[in-house]
N, CA, C and O atoms as a MOPAC input file, in Angstrom:
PM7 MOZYME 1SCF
protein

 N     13.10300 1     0.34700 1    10.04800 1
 C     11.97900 1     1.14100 1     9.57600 1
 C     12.20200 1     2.58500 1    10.01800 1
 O     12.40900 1     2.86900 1    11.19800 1
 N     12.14200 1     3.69900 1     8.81100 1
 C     12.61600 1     4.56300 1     9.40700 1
 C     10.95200 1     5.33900 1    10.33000 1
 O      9.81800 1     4.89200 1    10.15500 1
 N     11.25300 1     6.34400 1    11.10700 1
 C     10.17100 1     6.63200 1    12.05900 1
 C      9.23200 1     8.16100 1    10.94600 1
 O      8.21000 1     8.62600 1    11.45100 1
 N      9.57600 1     8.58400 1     9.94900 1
 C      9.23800 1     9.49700 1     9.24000 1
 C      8.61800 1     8.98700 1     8.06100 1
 O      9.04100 1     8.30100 1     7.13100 1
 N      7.50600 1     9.49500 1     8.33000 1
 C      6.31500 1     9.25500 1     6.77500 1
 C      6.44000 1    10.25100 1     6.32000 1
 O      6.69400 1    11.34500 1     6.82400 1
 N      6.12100 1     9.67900 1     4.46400 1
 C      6.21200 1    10.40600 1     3.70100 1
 C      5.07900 1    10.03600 1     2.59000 1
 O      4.52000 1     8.96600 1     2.34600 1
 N      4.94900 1    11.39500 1     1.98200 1
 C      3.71000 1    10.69200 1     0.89100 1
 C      4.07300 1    10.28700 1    -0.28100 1
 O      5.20300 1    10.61400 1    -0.64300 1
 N      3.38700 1     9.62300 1    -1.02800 1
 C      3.63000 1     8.99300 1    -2.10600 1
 C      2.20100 1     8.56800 1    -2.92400 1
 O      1.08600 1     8.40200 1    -2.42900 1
 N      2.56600 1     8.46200 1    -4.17900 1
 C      1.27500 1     7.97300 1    -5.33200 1
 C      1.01800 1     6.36400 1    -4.69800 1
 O      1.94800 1     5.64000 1    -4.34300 1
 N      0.13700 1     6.13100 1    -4.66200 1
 C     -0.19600 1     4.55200 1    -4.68500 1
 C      0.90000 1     3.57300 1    -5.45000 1
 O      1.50400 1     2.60700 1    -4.98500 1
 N      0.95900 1     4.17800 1    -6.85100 1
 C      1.66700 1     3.48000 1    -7.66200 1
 C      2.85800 1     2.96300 1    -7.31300 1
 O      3.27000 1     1.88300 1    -7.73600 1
 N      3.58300 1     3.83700 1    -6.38300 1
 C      4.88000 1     3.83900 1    -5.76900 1
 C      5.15500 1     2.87400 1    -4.44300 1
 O      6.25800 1     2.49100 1    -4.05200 1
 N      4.04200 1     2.62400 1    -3.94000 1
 C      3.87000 1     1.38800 1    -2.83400 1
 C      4.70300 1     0.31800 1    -3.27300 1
 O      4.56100 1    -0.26400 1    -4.34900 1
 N      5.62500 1     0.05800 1    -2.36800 1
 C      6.43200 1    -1.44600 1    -2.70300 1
 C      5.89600 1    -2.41900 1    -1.51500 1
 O      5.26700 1    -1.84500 1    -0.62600 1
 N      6.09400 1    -3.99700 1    -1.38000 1
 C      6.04400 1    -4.79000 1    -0.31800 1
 C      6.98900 1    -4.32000 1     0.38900 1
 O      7.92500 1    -3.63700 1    -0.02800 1
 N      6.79200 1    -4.65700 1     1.47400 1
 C      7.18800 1    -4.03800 1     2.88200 1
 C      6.86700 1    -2.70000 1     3.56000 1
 O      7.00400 1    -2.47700 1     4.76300 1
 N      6.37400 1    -1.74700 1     2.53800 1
 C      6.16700 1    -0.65800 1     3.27400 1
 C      5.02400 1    -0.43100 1     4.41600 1
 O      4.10500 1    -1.24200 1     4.53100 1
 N      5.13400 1     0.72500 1     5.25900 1
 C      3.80900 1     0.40600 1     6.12200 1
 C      3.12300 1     1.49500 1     5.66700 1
 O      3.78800 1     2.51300 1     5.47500 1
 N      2.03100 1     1.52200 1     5.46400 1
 C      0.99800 1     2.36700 1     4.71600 1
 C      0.17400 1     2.85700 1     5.81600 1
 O     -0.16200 1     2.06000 1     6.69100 1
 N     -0.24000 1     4.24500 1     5.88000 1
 C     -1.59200 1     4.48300 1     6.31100 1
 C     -2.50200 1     4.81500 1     5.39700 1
 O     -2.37200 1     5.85200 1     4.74800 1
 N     -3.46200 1     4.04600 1     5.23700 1
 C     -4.61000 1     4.78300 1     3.99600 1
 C     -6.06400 1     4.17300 1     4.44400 1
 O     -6.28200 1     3.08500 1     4.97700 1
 N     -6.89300 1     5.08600 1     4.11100 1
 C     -8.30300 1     5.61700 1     4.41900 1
 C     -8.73500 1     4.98900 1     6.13100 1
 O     -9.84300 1     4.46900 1     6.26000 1
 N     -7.87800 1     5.07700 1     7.25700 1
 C     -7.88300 1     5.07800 1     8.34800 1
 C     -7.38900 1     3.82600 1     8.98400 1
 O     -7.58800 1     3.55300 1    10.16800 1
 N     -6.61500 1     2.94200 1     7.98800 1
 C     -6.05300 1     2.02200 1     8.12200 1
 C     -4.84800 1     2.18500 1     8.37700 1
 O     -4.46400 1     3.28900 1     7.99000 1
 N     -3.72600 1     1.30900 1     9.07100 1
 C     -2.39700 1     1.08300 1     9.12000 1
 C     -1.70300 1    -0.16200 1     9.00900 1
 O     -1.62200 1    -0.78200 1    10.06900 1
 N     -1.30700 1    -0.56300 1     8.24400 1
 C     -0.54100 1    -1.53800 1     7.88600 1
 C      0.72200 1    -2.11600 1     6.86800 1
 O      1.25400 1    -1.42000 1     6.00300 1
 N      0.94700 1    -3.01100 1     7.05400 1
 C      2.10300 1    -3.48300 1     6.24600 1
 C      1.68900 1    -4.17000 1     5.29800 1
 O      0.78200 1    -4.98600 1     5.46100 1
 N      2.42700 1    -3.91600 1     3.83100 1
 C      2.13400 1    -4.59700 1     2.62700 1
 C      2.76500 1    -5.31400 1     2.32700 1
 O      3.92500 1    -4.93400 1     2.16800 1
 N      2.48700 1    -6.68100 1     2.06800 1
 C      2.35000 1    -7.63100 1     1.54200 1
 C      3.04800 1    -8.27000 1     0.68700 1
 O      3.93700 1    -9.11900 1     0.75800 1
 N      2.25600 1    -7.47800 1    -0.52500 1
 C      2.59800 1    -7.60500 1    -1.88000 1
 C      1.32700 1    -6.36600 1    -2.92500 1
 O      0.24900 1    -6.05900 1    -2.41600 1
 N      1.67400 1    -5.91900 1    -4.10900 1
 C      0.82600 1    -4.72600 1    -4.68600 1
 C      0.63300 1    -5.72400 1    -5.70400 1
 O      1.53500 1    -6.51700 1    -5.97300 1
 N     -0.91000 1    -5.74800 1    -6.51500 1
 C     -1.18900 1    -6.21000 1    -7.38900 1
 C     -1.52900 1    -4.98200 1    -8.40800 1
 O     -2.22900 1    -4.04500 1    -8.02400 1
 N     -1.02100 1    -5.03600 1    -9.66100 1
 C     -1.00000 1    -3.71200 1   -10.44300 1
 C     -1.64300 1    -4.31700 1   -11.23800 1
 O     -1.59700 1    -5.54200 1   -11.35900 1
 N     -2.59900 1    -3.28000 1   -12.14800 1
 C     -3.78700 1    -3.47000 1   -12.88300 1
 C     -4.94700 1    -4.63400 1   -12.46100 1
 O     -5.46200 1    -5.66000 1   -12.90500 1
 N     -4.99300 1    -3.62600 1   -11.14000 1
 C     -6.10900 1    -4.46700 1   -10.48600 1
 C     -7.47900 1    -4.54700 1   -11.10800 1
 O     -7.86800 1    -3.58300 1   -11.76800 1
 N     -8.37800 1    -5.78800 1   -10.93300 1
 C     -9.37800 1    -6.18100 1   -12.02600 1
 C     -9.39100 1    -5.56800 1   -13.47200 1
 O    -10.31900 1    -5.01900 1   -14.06500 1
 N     -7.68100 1    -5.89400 1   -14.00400 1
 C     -7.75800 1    -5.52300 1   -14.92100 1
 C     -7.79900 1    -4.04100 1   -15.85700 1
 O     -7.82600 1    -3.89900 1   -17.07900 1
 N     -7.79100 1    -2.99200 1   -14.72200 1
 C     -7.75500 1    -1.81700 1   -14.79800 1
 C     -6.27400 1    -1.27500 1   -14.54000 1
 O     -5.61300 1    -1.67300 1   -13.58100 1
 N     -5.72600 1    -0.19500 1   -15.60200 1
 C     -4.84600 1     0.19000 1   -15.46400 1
 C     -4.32000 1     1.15000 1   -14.28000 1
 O     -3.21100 1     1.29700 1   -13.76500 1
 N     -5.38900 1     1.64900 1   -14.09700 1
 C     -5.40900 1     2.87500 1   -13.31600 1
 C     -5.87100 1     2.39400 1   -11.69300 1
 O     -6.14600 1     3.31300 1   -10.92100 1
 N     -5.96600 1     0.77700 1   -11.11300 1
 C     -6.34100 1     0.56200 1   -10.42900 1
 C     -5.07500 1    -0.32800 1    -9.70600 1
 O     -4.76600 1    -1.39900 1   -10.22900 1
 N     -4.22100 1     0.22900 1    -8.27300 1
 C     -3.40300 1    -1.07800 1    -7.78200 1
 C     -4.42400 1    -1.64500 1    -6.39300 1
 O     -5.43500 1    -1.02900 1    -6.05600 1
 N     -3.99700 1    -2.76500 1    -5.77500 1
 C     -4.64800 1    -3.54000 1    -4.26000 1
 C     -3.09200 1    -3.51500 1    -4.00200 1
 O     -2.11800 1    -3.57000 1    -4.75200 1
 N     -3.24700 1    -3.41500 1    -2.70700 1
 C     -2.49300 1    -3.09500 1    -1.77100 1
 C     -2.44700 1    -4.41600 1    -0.87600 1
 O     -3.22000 1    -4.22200 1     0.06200 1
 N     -1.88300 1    -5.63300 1    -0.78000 1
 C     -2.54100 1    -6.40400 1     0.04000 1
 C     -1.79400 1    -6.86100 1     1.41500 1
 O     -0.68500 1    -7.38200 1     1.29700 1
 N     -2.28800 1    -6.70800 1     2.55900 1
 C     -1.67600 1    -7.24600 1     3.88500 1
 C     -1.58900 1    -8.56600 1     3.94800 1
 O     -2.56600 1    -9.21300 1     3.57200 1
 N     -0.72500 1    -9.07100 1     4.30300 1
 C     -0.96200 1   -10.62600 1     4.56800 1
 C     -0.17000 1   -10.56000 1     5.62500 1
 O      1.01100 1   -10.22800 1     5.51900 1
 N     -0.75600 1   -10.87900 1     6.80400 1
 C      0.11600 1   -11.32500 1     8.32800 1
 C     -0.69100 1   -12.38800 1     8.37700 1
 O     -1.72900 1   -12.63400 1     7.76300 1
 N      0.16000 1   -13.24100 1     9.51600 1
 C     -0.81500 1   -14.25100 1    10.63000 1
 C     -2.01400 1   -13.34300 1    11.43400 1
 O     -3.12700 1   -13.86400 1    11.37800 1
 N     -1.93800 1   -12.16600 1    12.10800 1
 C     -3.11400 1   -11.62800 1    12.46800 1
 C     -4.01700 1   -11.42400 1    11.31300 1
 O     -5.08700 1   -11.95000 1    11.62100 1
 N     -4.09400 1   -10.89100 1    10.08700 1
 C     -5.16800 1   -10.65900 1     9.43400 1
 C     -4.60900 1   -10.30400 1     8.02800 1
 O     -3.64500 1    -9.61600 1     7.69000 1
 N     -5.69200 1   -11.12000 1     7.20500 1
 C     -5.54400 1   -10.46600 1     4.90800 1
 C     -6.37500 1    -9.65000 1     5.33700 1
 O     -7.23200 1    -9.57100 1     6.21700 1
 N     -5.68300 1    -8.69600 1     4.04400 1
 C     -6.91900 1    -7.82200 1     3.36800 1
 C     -6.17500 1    -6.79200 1     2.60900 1
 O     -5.05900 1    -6.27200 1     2.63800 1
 N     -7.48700 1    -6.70200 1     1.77800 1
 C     -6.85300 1    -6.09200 1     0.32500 1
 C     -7.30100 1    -4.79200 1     0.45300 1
 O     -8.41100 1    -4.58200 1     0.94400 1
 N     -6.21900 1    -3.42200 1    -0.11600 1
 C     -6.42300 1    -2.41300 1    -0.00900 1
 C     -7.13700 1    -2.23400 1    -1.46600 1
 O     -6.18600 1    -2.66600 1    -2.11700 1
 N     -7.80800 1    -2.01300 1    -2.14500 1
 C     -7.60100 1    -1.28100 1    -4.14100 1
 C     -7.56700 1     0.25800 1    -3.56400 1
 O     -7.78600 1     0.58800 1    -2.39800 1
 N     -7.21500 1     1.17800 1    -4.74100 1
 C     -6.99300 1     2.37700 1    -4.65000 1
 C     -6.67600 1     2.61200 1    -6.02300 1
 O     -6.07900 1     1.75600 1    -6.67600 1
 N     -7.02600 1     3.69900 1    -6.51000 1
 C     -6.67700 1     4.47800 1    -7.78200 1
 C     -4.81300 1     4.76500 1    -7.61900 1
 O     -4.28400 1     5.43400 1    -6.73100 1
 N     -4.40000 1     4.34200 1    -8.27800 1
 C     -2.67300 1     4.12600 1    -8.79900 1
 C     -2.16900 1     5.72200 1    -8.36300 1
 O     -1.24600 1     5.77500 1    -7.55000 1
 N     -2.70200 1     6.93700 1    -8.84000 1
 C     -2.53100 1     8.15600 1    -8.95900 1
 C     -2.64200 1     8.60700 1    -7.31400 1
 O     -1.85200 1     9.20600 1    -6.58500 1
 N     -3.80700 1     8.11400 1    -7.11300 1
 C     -4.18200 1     8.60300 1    -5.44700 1
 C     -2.81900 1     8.82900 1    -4.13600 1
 O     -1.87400 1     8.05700 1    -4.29600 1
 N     -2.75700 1     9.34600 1    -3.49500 1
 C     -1.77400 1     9.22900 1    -2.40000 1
 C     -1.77400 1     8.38100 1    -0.85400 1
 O     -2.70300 1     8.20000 1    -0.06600 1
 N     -0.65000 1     8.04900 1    -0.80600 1
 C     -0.74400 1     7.54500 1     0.85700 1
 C      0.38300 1     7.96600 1     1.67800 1
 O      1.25500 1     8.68700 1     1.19200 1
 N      0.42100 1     7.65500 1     2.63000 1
 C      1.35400 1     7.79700 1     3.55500 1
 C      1.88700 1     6.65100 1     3.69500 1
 O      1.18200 1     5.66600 1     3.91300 1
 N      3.36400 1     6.56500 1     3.58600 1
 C      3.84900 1     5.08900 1     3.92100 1
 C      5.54100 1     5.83700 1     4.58100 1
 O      6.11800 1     6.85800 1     4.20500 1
 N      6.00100 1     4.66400 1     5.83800 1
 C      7.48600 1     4.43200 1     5.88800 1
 C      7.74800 1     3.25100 1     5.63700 1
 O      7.09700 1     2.21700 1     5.78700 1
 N      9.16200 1     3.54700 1     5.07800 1
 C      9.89100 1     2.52900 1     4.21200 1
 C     11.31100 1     2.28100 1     5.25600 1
 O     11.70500 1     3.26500 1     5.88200 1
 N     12.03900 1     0.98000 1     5.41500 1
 C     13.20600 1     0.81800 1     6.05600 1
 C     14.25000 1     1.81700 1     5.64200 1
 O     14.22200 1     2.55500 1     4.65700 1
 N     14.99300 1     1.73300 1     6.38500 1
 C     16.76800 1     2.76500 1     6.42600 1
 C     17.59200 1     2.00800 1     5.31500 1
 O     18.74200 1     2.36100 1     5.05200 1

């Protein structure tokens, strides 16, 4: 994992990355695109043994994520 964040569109979120968004930090999962059916909408979702949970976010919007070397 490299130690430098960088920003990026939502849209651009892959599994594995670690995200910080709206005061959260975590690792993704897996991205569900055209969330409830909306184009313009991805979920972001964590799945560890400590804790799920689903990010949604507007596709366009930005986050902060690092990605491995």
């Amino acid at each position: 994992m490299s130690d430098e964040w960088q920003t990026v569109a939502v849209s651009e979120v892959k599994a594995g990355d670690r995200v910080r968004h709206r005061g959260f930090e975590f690792e993704v999962g897996r991205v569900d695109q055209k969330f409830l059916g909306r184009d313009e909408m991805v979920c972001m979702i964590e799945d560890t043994p400590q804790r799920w949970h689903a990010y949604p976010a507007q596709a366009t919007a930005e986050v902060e994520v690092q990605r491995g070397a």
